[in-house]
FIFILUM-42618 format. One record per atom (N, C-alpha, C): x, y, z. Coordinates in steps of 0.001 Angstrom, whole numbers, plus 500000, padded with zeros to 6 digits. Layout:
! FIFILUM-42618
XYZ...
***
This chain:
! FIFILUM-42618
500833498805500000500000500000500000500872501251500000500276501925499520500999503752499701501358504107500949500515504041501948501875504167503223502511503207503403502664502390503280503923501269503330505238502158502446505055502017501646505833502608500477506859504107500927505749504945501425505906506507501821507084505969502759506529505040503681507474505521504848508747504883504746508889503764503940510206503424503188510963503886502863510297504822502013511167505891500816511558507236501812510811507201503064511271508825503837512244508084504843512234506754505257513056506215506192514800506326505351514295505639504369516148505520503261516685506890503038515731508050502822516163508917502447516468509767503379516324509613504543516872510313506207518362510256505807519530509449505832520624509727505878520952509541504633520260509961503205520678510376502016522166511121501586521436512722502883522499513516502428523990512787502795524043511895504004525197511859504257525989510688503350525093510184503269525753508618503066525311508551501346525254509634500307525132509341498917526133510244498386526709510188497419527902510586497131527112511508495820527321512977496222526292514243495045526888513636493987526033513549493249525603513384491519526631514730490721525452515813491420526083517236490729527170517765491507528015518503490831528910518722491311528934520000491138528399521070490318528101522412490145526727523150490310526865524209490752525171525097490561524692525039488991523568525190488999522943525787487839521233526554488436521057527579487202519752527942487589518957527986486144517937527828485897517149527723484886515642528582485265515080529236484222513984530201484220512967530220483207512006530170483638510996530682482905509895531403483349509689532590482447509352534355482701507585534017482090507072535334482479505711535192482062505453535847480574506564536335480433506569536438478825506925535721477746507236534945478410508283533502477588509418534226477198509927534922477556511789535461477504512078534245477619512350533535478600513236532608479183511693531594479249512433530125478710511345528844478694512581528099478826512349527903480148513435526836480783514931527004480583515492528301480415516333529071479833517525528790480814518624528606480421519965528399481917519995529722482071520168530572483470520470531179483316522001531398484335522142532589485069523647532703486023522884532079487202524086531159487635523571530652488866523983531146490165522826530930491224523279531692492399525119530940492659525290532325493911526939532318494241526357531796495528527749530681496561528072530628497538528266532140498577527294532674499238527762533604500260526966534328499972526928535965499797525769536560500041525949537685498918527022537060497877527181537748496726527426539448496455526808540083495331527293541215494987525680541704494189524540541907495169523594542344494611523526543203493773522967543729492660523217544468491721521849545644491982522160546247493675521100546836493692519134546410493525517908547048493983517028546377493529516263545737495036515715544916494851514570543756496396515570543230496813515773542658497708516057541362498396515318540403498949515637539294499251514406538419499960515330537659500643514872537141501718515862535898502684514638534997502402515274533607501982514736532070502359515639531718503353514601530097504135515810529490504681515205528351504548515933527098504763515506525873504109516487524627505329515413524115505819515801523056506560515973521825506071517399521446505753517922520431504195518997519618505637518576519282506772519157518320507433517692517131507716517808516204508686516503515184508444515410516105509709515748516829510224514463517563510853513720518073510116513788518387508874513023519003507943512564518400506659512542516895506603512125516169505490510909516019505939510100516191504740508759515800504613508296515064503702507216515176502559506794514286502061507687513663500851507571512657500169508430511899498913507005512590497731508139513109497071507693513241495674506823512084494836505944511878494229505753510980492897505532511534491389505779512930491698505794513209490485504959514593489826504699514949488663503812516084488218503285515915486897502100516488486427501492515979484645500304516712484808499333516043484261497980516819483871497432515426483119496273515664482880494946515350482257494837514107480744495088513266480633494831512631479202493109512587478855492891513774478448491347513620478091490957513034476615489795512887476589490084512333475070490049513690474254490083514669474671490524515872474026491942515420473681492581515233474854494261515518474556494563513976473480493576513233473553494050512081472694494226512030471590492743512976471044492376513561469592493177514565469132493705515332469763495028516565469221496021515623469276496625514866469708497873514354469632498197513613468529496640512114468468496546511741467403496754512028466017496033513697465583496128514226464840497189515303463967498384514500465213499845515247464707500305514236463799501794514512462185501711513806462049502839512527462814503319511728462329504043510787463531505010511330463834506088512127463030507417512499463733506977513882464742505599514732464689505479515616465419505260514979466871504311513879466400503594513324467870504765511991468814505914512039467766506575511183468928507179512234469994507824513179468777508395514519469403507831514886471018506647515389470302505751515616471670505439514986472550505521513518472502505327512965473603507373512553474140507803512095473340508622512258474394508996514032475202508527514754474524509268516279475578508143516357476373507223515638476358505936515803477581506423514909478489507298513811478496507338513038479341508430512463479412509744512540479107510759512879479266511694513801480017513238513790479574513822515040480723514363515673478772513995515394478001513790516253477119512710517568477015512091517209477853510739518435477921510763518123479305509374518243479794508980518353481629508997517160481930509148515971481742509787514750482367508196514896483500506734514903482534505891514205483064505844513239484065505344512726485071505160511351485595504043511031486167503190511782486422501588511555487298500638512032485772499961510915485282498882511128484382497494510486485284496487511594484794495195511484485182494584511159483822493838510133483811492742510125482778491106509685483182490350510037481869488712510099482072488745508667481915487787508040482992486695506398482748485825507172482145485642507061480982484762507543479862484503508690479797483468509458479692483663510744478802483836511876479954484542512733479788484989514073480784484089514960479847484475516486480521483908517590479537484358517978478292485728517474478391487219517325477135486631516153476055485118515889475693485621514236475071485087514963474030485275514056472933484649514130471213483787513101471024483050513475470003482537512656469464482905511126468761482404510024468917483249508740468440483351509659466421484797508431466523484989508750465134484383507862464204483467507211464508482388506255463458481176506909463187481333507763464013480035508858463733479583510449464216480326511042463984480091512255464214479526513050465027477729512592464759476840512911464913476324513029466648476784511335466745476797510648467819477023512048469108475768511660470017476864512651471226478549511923472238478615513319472404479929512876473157480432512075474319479130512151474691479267512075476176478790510305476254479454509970476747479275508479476848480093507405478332479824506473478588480621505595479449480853504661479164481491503128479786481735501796479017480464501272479095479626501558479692477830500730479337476750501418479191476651501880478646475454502657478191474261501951477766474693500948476933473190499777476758471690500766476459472296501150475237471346502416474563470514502858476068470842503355477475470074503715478232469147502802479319469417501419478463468471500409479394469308499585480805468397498929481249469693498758482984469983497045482066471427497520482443471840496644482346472969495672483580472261495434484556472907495154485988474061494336486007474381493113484966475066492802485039476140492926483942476256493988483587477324494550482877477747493742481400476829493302480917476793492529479805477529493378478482476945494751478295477406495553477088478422496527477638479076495749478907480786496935478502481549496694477909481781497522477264482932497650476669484013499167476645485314499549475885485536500594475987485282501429474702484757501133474241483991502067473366485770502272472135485261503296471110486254503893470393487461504689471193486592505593471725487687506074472672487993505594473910487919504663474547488790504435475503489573503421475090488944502793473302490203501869472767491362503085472654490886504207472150492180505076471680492841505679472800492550505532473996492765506179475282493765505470475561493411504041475741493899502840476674495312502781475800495271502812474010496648502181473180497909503720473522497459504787473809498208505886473880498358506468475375497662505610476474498243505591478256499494504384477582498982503251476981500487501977476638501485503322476521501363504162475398502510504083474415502939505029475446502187506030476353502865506518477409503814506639478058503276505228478556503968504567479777505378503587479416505205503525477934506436502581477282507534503357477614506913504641477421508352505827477020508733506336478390507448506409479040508135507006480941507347505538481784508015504528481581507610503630482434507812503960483958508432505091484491507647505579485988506328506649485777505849506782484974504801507130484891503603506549485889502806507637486656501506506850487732500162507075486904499439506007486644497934506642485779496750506631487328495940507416487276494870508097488036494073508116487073492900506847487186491383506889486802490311508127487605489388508726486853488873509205487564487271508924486589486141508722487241484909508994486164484287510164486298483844510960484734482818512197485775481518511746485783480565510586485438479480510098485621479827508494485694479038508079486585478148506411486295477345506373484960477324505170484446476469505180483476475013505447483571474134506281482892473003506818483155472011506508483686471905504795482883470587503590483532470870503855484984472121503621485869472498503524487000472382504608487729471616505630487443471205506991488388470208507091488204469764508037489724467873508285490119467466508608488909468242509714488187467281510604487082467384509634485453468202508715485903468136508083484529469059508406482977469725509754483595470468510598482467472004510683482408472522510085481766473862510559481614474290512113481842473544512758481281474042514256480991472506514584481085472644516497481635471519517577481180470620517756482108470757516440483619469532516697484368470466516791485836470107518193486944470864517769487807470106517397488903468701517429489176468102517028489720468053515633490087467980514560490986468265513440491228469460512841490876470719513598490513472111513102489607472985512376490255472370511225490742473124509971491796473089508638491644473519508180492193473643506789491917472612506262492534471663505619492070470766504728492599471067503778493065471067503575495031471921502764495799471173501014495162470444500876494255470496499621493826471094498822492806472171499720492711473425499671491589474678499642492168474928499378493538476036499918494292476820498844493553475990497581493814477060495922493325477858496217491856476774496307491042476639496992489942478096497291489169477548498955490394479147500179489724480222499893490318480337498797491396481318498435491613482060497335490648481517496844489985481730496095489035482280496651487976481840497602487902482152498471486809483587499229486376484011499230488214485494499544488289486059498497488033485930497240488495486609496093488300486686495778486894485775496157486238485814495874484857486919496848484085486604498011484316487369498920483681488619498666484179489238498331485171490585498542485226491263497149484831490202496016484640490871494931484027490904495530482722489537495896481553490088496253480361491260496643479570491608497428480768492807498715480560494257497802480978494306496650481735495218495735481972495329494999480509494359494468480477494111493402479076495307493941477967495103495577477850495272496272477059497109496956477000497639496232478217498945496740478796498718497682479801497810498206479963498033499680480689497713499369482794498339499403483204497990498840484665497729500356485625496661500290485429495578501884486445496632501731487948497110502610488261497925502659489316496734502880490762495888504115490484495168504327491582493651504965490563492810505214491343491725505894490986490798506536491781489750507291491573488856508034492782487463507497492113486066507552493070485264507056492935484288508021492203484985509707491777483900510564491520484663511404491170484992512122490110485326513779489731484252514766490286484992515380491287483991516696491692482744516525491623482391515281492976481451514521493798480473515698494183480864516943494205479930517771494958479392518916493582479471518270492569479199519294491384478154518606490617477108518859490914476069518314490033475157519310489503475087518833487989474945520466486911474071519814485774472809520234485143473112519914484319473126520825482697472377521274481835472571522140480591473662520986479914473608519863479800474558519166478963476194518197479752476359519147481002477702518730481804477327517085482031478116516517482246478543515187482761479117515198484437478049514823484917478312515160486231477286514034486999477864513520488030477048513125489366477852513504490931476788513557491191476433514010492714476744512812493699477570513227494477477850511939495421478284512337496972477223511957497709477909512480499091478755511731500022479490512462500903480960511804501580480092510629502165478659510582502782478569509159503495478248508687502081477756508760500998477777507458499739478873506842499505480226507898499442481093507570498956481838506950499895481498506971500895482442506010501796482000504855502322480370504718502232479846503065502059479632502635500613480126503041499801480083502563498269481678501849498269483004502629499033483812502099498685484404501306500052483503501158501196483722500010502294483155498693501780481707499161501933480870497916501401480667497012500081481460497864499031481076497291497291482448497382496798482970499082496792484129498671495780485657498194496402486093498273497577486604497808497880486652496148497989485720495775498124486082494373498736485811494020497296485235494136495949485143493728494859486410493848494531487410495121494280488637494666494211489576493728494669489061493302496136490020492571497148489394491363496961488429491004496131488051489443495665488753489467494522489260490356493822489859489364492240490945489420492480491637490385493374493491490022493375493400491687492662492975492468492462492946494199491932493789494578492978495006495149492785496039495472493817495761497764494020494311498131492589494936499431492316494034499940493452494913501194493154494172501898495129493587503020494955492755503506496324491434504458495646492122505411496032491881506630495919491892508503496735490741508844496646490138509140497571489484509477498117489160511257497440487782511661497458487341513112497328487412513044495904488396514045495671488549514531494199488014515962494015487755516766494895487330518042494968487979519099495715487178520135495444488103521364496440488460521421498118488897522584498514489749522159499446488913523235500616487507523812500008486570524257500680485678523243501856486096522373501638484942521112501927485973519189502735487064519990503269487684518725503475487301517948504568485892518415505028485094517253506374484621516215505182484439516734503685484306515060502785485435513962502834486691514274502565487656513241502887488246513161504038487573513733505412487763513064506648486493512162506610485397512460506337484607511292506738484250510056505292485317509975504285485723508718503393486829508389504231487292508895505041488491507979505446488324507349506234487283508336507364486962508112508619486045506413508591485266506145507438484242505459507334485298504006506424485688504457505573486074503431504455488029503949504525488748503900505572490143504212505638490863502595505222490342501925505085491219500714505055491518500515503804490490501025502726490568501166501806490892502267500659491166503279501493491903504365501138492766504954501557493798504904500088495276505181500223495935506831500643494802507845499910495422509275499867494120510163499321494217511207499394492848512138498932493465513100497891492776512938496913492640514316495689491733515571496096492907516570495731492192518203496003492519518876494689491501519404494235491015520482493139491350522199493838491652522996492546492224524062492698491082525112493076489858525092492790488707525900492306487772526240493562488257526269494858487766526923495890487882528607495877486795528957496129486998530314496979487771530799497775488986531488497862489064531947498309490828530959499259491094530099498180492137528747497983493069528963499342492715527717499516493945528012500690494236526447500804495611526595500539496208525034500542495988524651502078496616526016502924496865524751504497495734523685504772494716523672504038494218522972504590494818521583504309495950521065503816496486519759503399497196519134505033497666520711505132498948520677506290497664519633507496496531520942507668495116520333508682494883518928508540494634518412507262494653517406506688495742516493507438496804516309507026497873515956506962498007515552509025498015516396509774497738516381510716497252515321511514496276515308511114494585514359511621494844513044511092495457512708509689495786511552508839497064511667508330497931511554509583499417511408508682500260510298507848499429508933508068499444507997507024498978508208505243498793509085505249497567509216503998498612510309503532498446509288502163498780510281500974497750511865500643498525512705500025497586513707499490498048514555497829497301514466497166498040514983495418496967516132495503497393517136494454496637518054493724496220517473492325494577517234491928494778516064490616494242517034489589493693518341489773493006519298488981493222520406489006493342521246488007493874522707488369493727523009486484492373524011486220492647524804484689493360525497484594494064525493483039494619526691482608493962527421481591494519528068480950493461528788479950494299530349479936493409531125478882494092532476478555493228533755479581492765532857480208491951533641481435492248533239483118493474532629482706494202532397484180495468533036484072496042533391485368497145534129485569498851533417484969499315534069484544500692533223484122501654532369485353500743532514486172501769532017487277500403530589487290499785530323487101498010529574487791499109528103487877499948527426486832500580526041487327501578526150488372502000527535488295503837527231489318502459527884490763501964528277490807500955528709492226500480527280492944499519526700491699498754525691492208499734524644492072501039524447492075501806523450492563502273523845493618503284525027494021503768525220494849503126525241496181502303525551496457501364525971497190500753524713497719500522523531497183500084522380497344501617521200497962503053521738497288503889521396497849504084521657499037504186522953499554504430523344500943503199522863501784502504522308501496501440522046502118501161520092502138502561519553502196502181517834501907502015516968500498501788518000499637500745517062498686502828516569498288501822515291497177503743514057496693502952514316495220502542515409494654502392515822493370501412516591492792501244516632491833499942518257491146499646517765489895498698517769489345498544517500487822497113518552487246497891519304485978497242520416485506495579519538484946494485520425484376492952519792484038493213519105482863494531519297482133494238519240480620495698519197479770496231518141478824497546518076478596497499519085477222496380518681476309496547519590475313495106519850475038495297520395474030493618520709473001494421521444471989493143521767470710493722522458469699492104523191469690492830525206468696492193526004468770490445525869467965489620526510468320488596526377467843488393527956467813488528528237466128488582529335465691489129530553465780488583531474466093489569532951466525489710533630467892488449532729468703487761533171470248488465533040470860489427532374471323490180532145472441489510530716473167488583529796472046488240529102472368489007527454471917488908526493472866489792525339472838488619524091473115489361523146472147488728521759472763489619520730472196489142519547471788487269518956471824486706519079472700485362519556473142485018519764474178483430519571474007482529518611475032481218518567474681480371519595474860479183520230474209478330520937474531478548521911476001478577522929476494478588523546477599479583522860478339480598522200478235481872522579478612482697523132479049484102522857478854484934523606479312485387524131477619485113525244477563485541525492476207486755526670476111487292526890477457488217528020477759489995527147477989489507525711478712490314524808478764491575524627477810492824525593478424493735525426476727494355524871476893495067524192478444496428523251478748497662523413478844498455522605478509499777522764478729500623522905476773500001522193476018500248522338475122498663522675473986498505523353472945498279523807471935498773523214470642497855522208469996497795522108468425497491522046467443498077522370466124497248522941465154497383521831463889496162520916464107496520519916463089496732520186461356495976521899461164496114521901459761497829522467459160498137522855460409500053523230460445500630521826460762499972520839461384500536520057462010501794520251462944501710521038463574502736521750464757502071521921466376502701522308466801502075522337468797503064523391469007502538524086470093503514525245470632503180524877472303504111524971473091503725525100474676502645526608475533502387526433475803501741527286476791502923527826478137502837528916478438503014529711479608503048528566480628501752527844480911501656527094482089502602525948482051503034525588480958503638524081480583505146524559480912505717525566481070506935526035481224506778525933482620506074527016483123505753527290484947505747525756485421504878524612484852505178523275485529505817522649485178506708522718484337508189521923484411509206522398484515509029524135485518510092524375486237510397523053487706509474522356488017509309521823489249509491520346488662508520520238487366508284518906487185509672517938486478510745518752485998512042518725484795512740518470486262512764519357487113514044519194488448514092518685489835512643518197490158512471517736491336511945516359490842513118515503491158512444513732490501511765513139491549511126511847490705510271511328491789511827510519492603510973510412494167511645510187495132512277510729495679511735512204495256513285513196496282512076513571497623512283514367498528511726514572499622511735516385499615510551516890500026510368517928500244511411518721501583511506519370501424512009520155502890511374521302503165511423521317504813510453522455505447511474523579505136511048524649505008511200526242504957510441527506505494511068528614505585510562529332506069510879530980504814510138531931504987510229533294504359509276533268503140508565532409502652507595532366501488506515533784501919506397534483501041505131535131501498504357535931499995503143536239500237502665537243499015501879538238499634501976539615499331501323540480499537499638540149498916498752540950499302497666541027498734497249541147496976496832540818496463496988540549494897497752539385494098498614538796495399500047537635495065500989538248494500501585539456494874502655539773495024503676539145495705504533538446495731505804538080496420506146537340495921506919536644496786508104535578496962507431534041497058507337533072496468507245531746497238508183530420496575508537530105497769509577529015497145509407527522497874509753526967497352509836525339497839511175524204497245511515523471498142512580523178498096512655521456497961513696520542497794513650519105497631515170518747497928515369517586498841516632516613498479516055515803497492517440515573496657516785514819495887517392512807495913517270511911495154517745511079495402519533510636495592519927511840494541521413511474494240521994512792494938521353513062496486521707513580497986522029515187496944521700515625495858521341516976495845520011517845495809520490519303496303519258520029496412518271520839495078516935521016495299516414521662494133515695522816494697515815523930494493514983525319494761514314525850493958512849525941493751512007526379492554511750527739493822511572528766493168511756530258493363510570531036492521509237531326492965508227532173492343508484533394492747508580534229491755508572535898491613507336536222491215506499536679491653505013537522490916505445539164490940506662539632491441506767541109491600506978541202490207507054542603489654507349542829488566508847543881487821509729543386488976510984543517488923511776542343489917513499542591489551514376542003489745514220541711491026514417540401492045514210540152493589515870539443493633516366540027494451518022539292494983517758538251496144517705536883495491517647536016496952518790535453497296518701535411498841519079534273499318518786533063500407519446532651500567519094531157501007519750530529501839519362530675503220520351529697503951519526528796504333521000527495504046520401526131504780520468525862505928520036524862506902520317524442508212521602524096508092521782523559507348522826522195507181524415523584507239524457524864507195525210525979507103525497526656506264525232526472504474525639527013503152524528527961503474525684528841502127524313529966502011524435530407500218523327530949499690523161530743498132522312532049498375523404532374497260522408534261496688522388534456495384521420534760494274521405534857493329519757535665492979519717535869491297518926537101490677517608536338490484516512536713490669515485536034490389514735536922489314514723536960488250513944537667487168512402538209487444512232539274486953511038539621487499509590538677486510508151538548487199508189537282486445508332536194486319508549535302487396509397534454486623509383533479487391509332531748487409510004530673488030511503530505488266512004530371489169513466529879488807514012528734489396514524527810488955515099526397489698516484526534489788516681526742491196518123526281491624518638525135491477519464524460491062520447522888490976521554522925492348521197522706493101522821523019493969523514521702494454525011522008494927525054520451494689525089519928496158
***
């Protein structure tokens, strides 16, 4: 299980620093600005001591890099395989789309490793390609609408055949890659209102389907085995507390459903076939975390860690730390977070960092790619009333047959390119932002081969002179661009 694992990997890595012989042997610093000046750009790396400021801010960090200050193990950072992102990728031609996937998931590009994907249709899906017409929105049993209890007509449809062969080809290329199932509906027969999509009134699971939809996981994550692809973990609900309808794909699920759905049905259905993959719990914002105290509280044996979404009012990570607290066995990730041309240039290096200092062992953006839909500033594939603002990490244009990165795809593989899985967070102190998110915030990592990593957020809009002392006694001063991410390498 995941705490088994955690506390392994934080036990070995206690006397890392002393007993591993540094990898690196020099500084480096690398940047990327909100103008795209610099996209992962080397730039001068901080000096030993307290340097020769060139005039301008200053800022003091300090960073507790001895074992009083290790905290959680990394697994990694990514975003979204929707069948949006399946259908833009697809539609590159092959030397673009190997390209792109290895710099998506590689240390040629952001060296991906946490992928989330849809159990059938998200707000990101298309239409099957046998028919156009067809709506989008679909699951593995639909059984034109009729109940079908014992799961006779699942299957994975067109797209989750095309889903399932391109998580393989994924995972061929970053075999540490983690996949995260998530569904945003049960199949329709299997809810009060009867509807896949459009009704939010009654939008639940009809508890005489519990056996059912538990089956349903078991099914799906064997499919996706059959198929090469082995589902690492999954959650029982995308944004359980969002039930909408005008077309959305959504059900409604409350913390006591969801925690006798996965004590009483889906758990032990997994633990009858030999299914080793493990749940997280929630999958929603971080307004509402008495839901994954009482899935844990109710169904903890069977849950490994809880997913938190970016899209609260008024965001405030500590609540992981609160979290974290109360359940210090338990994993915690960030699994959702939009980007778009209506989020701030900082929205991936924020909603990671921020979730780092706060516990989480990774972040993954809503959405890996899409391509443009017309002149609006609008993106998909995307079904009916959607997310049609949704632009991602990458952008492509199948009639150029080319992709360009996004702002956000730089900001998260300042963190995701230099902090590998298995390094360990370290506590710190001096992060702060004025009102508007003005400031400073930084977060720090040992990493496996006993060196350090410093990702450095600037939102001011000039030059900040930091520095940095460790516990351990070094001290590191260098230019932080206004703007800008910056990753320290130190050795």
């Amino acid at each position: 299980m995941l705490f088994a694992v955690f506390a392994l990997m934080a036990g070995q890595a206690l006397s890392a620093r002393s007993n591993l012989k540094a990898r690196r042997t020099i500084e480096q610093a690398f940047a990327s600005s909100s103008d795209l000046t610099y996209k992962l750009t080397e730039i001068d790396p901080p000096v030993v001591g307290t340097g020769t400021p060139s005039g301008g801010s200053t800022w003091n960090l300090a960073i507790d890099d001895t074992p009083s200050g290790y905290k959680q193990v990394i697994d990694g950072f990514g975003g979204t395989v929707t069948d949006a992102t399946v259908a833009v990728i697809n539609e590159l031609p092959p030397h673009k789309r190997s390209q792109l996937l290895r710099e998506l998931l590689t240390k040629e590009g952001a060296n991906f490793k946490l992928l989330r994907f849809s159990i059938g249709a998200s707000d990101l899906s298309t239409p099957p390609a046998y028919d156009p017409e067809e709506p989008p929105a679909y699951t593995y049993d639909d059984n034109n609408g009729e109940d079908d209890p014992e799961l006779k007509g699942f299957r994975l449809r067109d797209r989750g055949e095309a889903l399932a062969k391109l998580l393989k080809e994924m995972k061929d290329i970053q075999p540490e890659a983690i996949l995260l199932g998530s569904p945003w509906s049960a199949p329709g027969w299997m809810k009060l209102n009867k509807a896949l999509i459009g009704l939010a009134e009654d939008n639940s699971l009809d508890p005489k389907y519990n056996t059912s939809y538990a089956q349903y996981f078991v099914k799906s994550i064997e499919a996706f085995k059959d198929r090469g692809v082995d589902v690492d973990f999954f959650t029982l609900q995308n944004e359980p507390l969002n039930s909408q309808g005008d077309g959305h794909i959504t059900m409604y699920q409350s913390a006591d459903q969801a925690a006798h759905l996965i004590r009483d049905y889906v758990g032990p259905a997994l633990q009858e076939v030999g299914i080793d993959t493990e749940i997280w719990a929630y999958d929603h914002n971080t307004d509402n975390p008495s839901y994954a105290e009482t899935v844990v509280d109710i169904a903890g044996q069977y849950v490994s860690a809880v997913a938190w979404h970016c899209y609260a009012p008024n965001l405030d990570w500590t609540v992981l730390t609160e979290f974290k607290k109360r359940n210090p066995t338990r994993g915690q990730y960030m699994t959702e977070c939009w980007t778009s041309h209506l989020t701030p240039w900082y929205q991936s290096s924020s909603n990671t960092i921020g979730p780092l200092q706060n516990w989480a062992q990774g972040t993954m953006m809503r959405t890996l790619g899409t391509w443009p839909i017309g002149s609006n500033d609008t993106y998909g594939p995307y079904i009916p009333h959607g997310c049609g603002t949704c632009r991602g990490l990458f952008v492509a244009d199948a009639g150029t047959a080319t992709y360009e990165y996004t702002v956000d795809y730089y900001m998260l593989a300042q963190y995701s390119r230099y902090i590998p899985k298995g390094a360990i967070i370290l506590d710190g102190t001096g992060s702060y932002s004025y009102e508007g998110y003005q400031g400073i915030q930084s977060v720090a990592s040992i990493n496996p081969d006993s060196s350090l990593t410093v990702v450095i957020e600037n939102t001011f809009a000039n030059d900040v002179n930091v520095t940095v002392d460790l516990k351990s006694g070094d001290r590191w001063c260098g230019n932080v661009p206004p703007q800008s991410v910056v990753t320290w390498l130190l050795p």
